[in-house]
C-alpha positions in Angstrom: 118.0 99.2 99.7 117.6 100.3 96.2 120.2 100.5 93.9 119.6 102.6 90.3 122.5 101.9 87.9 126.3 100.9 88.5 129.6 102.1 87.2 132.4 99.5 84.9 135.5 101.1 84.4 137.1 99.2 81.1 139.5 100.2 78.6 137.8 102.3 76.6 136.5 104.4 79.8 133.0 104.4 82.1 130.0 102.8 81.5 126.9 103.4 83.4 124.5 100.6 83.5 121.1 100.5 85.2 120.8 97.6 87.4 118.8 97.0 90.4 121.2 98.2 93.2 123.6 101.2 93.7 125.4 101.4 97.4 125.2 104.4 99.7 128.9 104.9 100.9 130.3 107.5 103.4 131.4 110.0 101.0 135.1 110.3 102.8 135.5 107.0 102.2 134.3 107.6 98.3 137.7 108.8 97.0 139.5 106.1 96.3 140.8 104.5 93.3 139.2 102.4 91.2 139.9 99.1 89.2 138.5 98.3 86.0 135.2 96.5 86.8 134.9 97.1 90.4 131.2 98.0 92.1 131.1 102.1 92.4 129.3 103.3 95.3 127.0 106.6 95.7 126.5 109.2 98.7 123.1 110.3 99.5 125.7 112.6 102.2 125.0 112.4 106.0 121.4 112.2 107.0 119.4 110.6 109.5 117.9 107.4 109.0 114.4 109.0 109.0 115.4 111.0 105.9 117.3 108.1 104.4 113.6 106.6 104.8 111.3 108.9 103.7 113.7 110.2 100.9 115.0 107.1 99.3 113.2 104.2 100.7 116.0 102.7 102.9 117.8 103.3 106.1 121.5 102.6 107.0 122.7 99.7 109.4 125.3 101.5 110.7 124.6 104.7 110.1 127.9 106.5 111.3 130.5 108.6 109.6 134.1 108.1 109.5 134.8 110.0 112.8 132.5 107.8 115.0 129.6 110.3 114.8 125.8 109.1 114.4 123.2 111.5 112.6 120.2 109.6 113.6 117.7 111.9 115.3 114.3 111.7 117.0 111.8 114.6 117.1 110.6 115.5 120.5 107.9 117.9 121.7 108.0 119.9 124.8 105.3 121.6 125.9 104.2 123.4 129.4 102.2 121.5 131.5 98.1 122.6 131.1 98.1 122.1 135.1 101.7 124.3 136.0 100.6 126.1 138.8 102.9 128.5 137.3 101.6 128.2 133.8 100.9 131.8 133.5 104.0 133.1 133.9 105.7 130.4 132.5 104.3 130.7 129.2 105.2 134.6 129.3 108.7 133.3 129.5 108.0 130.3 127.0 106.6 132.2 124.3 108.7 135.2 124.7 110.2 137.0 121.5 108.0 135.0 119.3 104.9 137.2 118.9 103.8 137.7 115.7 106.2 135.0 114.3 103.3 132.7 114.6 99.4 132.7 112.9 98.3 131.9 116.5 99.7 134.8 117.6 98.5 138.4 118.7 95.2 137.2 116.9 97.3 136.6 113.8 96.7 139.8 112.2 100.0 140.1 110.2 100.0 136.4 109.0 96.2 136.8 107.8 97.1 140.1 105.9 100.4 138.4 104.4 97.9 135.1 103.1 95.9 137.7 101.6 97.9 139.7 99.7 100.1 136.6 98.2 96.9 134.6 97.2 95.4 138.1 95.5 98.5 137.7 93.6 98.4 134.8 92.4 94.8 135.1 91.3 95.5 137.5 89.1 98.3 135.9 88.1 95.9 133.1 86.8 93.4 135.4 85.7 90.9 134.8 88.7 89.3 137.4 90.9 91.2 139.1 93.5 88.7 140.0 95.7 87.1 136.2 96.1 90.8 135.3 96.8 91.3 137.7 99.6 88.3 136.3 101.0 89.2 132.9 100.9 92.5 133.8 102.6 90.9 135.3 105.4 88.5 132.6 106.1 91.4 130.1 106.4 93.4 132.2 108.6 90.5 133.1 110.7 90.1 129.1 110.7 93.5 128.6 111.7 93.2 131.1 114.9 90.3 128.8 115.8 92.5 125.4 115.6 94.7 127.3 117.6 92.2 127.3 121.1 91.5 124.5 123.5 89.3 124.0 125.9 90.5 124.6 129.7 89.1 122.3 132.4 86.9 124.9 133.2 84.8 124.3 129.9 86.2 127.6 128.6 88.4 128.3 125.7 91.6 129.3 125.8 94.0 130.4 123.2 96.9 128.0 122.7 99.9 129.9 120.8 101.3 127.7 118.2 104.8 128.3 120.0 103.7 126.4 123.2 104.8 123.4 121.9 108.5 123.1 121.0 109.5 120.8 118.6 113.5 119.5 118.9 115.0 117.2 117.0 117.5 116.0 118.9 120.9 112.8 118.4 123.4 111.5 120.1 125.5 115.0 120.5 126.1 118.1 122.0 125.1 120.1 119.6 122.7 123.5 119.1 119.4 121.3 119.4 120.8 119.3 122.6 121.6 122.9 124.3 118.1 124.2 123.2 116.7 120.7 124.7 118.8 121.4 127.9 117.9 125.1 128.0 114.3 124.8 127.8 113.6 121.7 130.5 115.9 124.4 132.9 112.8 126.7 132.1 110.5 123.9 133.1 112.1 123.0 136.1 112.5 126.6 137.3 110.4 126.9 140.5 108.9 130.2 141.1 111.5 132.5 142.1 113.7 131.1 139.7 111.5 131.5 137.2 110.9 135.1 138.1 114.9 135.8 138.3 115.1 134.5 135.1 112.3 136.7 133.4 113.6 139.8 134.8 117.1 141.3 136.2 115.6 144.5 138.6 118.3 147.3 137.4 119.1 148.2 140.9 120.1 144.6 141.5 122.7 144.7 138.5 124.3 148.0 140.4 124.6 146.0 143.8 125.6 142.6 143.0 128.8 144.0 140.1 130.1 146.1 142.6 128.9 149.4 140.0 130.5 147.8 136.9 128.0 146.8 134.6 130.9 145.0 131.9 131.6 141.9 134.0 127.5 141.5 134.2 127.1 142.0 130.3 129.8 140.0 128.7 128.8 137.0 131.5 124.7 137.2 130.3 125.6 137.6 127.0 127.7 134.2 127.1 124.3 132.7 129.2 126.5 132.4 132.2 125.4 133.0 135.9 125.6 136.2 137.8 125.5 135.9 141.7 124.6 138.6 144.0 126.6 138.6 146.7 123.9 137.8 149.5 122.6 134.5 148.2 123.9 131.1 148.4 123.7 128.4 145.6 122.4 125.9 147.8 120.7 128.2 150.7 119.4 131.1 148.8 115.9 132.2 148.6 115.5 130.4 145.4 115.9 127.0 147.4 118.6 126.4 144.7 121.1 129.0 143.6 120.8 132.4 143.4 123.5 132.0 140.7 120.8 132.4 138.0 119.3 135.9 139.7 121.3 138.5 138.1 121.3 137.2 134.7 118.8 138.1 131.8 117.5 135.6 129.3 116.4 136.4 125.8 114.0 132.9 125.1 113.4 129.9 126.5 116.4 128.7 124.3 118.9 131.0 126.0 119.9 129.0 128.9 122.9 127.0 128.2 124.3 126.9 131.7 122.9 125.3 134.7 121.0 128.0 136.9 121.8 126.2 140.2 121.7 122.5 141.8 118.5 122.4 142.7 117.4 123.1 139.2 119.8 121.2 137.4 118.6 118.1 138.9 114.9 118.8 138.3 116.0 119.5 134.8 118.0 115.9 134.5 114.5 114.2 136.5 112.3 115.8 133.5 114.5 114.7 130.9 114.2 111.2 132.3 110.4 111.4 132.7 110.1 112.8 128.8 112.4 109.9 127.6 110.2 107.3 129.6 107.6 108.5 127.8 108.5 109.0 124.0 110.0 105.1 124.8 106.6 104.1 126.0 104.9 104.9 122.5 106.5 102.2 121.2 105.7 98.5 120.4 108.7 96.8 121.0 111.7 97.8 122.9 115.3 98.3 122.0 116.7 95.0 123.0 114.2 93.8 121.0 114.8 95.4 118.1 118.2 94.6 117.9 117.0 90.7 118.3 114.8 91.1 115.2 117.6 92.7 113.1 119.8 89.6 113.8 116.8 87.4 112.1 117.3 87.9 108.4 114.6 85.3 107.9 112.1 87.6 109.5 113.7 90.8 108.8 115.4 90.3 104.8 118.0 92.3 104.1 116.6 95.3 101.9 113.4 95.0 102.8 111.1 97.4 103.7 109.9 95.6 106.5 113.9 95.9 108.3 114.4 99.4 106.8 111.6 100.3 108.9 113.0 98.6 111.9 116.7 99.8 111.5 114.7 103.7 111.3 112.9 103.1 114.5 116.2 101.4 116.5 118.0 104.2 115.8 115.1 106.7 117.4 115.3 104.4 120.7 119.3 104.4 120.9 119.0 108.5 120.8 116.2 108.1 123.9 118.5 105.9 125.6 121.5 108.0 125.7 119.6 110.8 126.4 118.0 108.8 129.6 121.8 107.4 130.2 122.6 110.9 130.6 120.4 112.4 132.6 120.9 109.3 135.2 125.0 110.0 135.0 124.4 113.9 135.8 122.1 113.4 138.9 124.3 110.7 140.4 126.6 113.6 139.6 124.7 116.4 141.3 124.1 114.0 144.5 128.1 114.5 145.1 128.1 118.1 144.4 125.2 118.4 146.8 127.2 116.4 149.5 130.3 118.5 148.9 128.2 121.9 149.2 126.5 120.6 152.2 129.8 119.9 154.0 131.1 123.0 152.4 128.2 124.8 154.2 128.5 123.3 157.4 125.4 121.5 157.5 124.8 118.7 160.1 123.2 115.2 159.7 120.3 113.4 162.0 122.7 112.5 164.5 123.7 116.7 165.1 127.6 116.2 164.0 128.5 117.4 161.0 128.3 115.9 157.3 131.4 114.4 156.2 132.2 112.6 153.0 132.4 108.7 153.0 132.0 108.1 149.3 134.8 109.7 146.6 134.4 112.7 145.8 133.4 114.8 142.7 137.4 114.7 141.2 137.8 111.4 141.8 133.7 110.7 139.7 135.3 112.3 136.5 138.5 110.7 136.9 136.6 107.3 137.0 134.6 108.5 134.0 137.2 109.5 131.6 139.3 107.1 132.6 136.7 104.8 131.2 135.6 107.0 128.4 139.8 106.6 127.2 139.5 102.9 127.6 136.7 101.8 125.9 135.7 99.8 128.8 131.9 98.4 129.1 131.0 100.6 131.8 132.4 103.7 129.3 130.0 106.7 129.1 129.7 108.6 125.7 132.3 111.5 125.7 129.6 114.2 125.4 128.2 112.7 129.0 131.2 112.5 130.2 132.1 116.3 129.1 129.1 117.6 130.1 129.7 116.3 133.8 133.4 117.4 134.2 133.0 120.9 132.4 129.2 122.1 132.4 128.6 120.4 136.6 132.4 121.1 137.5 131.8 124.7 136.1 128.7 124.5 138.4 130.1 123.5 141.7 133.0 125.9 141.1 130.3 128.5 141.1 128.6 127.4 144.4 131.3 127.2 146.3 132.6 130.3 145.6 129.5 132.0 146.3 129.2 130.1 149.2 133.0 131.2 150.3 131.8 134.7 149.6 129.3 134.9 151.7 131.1 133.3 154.7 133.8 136.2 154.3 131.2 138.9 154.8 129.6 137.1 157.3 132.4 137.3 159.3 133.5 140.8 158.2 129.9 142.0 159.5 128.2 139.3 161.0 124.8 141.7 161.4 124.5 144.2 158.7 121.1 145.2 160.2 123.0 146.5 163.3 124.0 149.8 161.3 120.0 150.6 159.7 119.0 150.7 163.9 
């Protein structure tokens, strides 16, 4: 690490003298009083280790704050898959509300004008001609619309949007960029009628699922929560899934911060393993054997490049293994709520009697988990996991069944509706 000057507190006041090293400190712990010729440290304030890196040439051991909280990040990019059989309509959904807001968009017309008319001004700012600026501008915008193509497997050239690949940056929290993450791999997991419920709410749909009232169906979608019609199931609907997600309409791809259905959920939680896997792959060495090198200070001096660089990558892996951790704690999850629905449904097994429950249920799951989460134990799950299964899945099943409830009622209010259209 560093250092650029240090502090002495003597009689006669401060004195700041360079030296080689100046600590980074917490800057909660930083106010404190000091005795005459102690060592002051500095904040750099809380950053990620990748910024502590590339911005001041060293990265943190422990790079936590006072409350337990790590700001190390990793960068991940999302795409949709060239070979989606869905990939047209997908991508409509994808790149929705972002037209224009990108040079490789709607031919980049507005970009291109906006290059041309800043770099005229600044030539004749510096005295240069105007019109062989404009020209120049052009030409690179027009080569930027032809970075943004790719060939298809075809042979023929397509246009890729710049907004087709999302970039996240994503740490060990539940914050905005984990609920984009989370929102855009339910996108990618949606199967076909999903994917079309989500793009579009048919008006006449809104009128006959709310019962007339509109307000319940507005202040739900606005809050990105599900909207079930009253004829489909979250685990036997069309959709395969839920048809919790039909009724409700979705701004972006970034919109959808609760769990459409089951079915989906645990795609979602597959994909989010699979994309971990891989961003772990594309490294050299593996966590555990990071942490191995770290302990050899022979190998790995102590503020030197060489274990700044290693501390910066260890912390990337540790966000891609909690990430993996949670998607494997939501779908064992999701296999109870499935079991519960299925009993709740009626369902039968192999043997024709019907499904009951050997293994605890859902209640008894979080119980186990926050119990462990409180005590610290080895087995303890990080408390956003844990939340995320007891609120975001419990809020899920909830759903489910109740739907599912629903439907039984009316069943056996009317068990055949199309008796009265004969």
């Amino acid at each position: 690490m560093q250092k650029v000057a240090s502090l002495q507190c003597g009689a006669n006041g401060f004195i700041l003298r360079p030296t080689s090293n100046l600590h980074h400190l917490n800057p909660n712990d930083s106010l404190q009083s000091i005795l005459a010729g102690a060592q002051v440290y500095d904040s750099y304030g809380q950053k990620c280790n990748h910024r502590f890196l590339l911005n001041y040439g060293f990265a943190v051991e422990d790079n936590r704050e006072v409350d337990g909280f790590c700001p190390n990040e990793v960068p991940l990019e999302i795409c949709v898959p060239p070979d989606d059989p869905l990939y047209d309509a997908r991508m409509a959904f994808w790149t929705r509300g972002e037209d224009g807001m990108h040079a490789g968009t709607a031919g980049g017309g507005v970009s291109a004008l906006a290059a041309a008319v800043a770099a005229a001004s600044a030539g004749r700012d510096r005295g240069q001609d105007p019109t062989a600026m404009v020209e120049s501008a052009l030409k690179a915008a027009a080569a930027a619309r032809e970075r943004n193509h790719h060939l298809s497997p075809g042979g023929g050239s397509i246009p890729v949007q710049t907004s087709s690949v999302k970039r996240v940056r994503v740490c060990v929290s539940n914050n905005e960029n984990t609920r984009t993450l989370f929102s855009m791999l339910r996108v990618l997991a949606c199967n076909e009628i999903e994917l079309r419920a989500i793009s579009s709410t048919p008006p006449a749909q809104h009128h006959s699922s709310i019962g007339g009232d509109c307000s319940n169906y507005v202040s739900r979608a606005l809050l990105g929560l599900a909207n079930a019609g009253v004829g489909e199931s979250a685990s036997g609907g069309a959709s395969g899934g839920s048809g919790s997600s039909s009724s409700t309409f979705y701004r972006t791809c970034r919109d959808i911060r609760h769990p459409l259905n089951v079915r989906n959920e645990k795609a979602a939680m597959m994909l989010l393993i699979e994309i971990m896997s891989k961003a772990l792959k594309t490294y050299p060495t593996s966590l555990a054997q990071d942490i191995l090198d770290l302990v050899n200070e022979s190998a790995y001096p102590r503020f030197s490049n060489k274990r700044h660089a290693k501390i910066q990558v260890r912390g990337e892996k540790e966000v891609l293994h909690h990430f993996a951790q949670w998607a494997k704690a939501a779908l064992d999850v999701l296999e109870v709520i499935e079991l519960e629905l299925a009993i709740e449904r009626g369902d039968v097994g192999a043997d024709g009697a019907p499904l009951r429950r050997d293994e605890p249920g859902f209640d008894y799951l979080i119980r186990v988990m926050e119990d462990e989460e409180s005590s610290g134990g080895d087995n303890a799950l990080h408390h956003t996991i844990v939340r995320y299964c007891a609120d975001v899945l419990g809020s899920l099943r909830r759903e489910e069944i109740k739907i599912m409830r629903r439907i039984k009622l009316i069943s056996a209010r009317d068990p055949d509706p199309h008796e009265h259209n004969n």
